[in-house]
N, C-alpha and C positions, 0 to 999 in steps of 0.2 A: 529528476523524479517526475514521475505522471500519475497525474490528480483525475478519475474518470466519476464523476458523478454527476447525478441531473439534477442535484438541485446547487442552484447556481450560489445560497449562503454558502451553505458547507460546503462545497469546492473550492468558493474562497478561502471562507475560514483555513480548510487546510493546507491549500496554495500558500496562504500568509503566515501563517506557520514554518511551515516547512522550508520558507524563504528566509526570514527572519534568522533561523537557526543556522542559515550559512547556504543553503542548496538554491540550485534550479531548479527553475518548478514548471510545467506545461501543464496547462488543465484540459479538461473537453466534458460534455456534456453525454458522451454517446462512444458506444461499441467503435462504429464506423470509425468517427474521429480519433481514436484510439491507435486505431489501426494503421492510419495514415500517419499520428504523430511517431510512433515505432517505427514504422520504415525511414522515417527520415531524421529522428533525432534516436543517439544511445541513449536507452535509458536504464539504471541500476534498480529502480525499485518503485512496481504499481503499487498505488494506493484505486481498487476498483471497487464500487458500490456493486450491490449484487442487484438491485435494481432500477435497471437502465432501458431505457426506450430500447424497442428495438434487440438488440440479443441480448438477453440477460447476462450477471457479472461470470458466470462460470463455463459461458462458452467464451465471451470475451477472454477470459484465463487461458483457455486454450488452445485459444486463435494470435494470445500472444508469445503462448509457452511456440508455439513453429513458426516466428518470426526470431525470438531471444530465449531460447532453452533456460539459461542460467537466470534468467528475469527473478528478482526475488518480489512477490504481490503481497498483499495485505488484502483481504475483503473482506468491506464491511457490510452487514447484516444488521438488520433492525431488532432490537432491542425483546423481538416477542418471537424471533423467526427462529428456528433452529438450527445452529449451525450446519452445512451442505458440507460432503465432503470433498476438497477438491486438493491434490496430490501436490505438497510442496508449498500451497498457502496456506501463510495465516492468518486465520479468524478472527475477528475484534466486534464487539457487537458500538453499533451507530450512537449515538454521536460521538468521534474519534476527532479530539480536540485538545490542545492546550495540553499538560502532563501527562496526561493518557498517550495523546500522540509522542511525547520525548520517549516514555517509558516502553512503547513499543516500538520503539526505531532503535532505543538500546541493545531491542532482545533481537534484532535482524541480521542475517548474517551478509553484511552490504560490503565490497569491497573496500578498504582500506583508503580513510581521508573521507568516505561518505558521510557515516554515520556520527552527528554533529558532538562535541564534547559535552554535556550536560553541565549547568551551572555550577560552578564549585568543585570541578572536578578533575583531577588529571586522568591523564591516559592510561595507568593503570587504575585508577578508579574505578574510570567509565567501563573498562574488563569486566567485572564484577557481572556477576548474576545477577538480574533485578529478581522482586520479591515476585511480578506475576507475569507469567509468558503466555502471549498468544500463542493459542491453540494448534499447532499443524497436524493438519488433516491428509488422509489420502483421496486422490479423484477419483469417484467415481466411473465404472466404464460404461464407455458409451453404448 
């Protein structure tokens, strides 16, 4: 999994998270870094801030959707911003932490053995609808 945000708490935070529940996790701070950790590691599923030095989160999306087509992203957006529309990702508004974060990895549709089993729960459990799904939007054209 790849963590792209600049602020360097909460790219922890969700690095150690998303470590925790079982996965690999590569962070970066920036577009650019992005770019280079995609070429060189698979990755199943971005977690990108929409506000990022340098190209913002939704060309970044872009730029990885024509490295990894089937990339499943998440983008987070700040709590006052309005959701962008961008084709194939999901929306989450900022701070995307702790339950928030399980409850939206639940609703992903991540290749089989990704997405972690949530506590107390077996594998048909974890099946189950959750109660609230990020948002998929389509991208806007250029």
């Amino acid at each position: 999994m790849l963590v792209v945000e600049s602020d360097p708490d909460h790219q922890w935070r969700l690095a150690r998270t998303l470590t925790t529940l079982g996965n690999r996790v590569v962070g970066t701070s920036s577009g650019d870094g992005a770019l280079a950790l995609v070429a060189e590691w698979s990755v199943d599923l971005a977690i990108v801030a929409e506000d990022l030095p340098g190209m913002d989160g939704l060309e970044l999306i872009r730029r990885l959707r024509d490295q990894a087509p089937q990339l499943t992203v998440v983008l987070l957006v700040g709590p006052d911003v309005p959701a962008p529309r961008a084709e194939g990702v999901y929306v989450c508004a900022k701070p995307l932490a702790g339950q928030a974060l399980k409850d939206t990895l639940a609703t992903l549709p991540l290749p089989a053995g990704v997405r972690p089993l949530l506590a107390g729960t077996t594998r048909e459990d974890d099946a189950r609808e959750p109660a609230t799904t990020p948002e998929l939007l389509p991208l806007p054209a250029e």
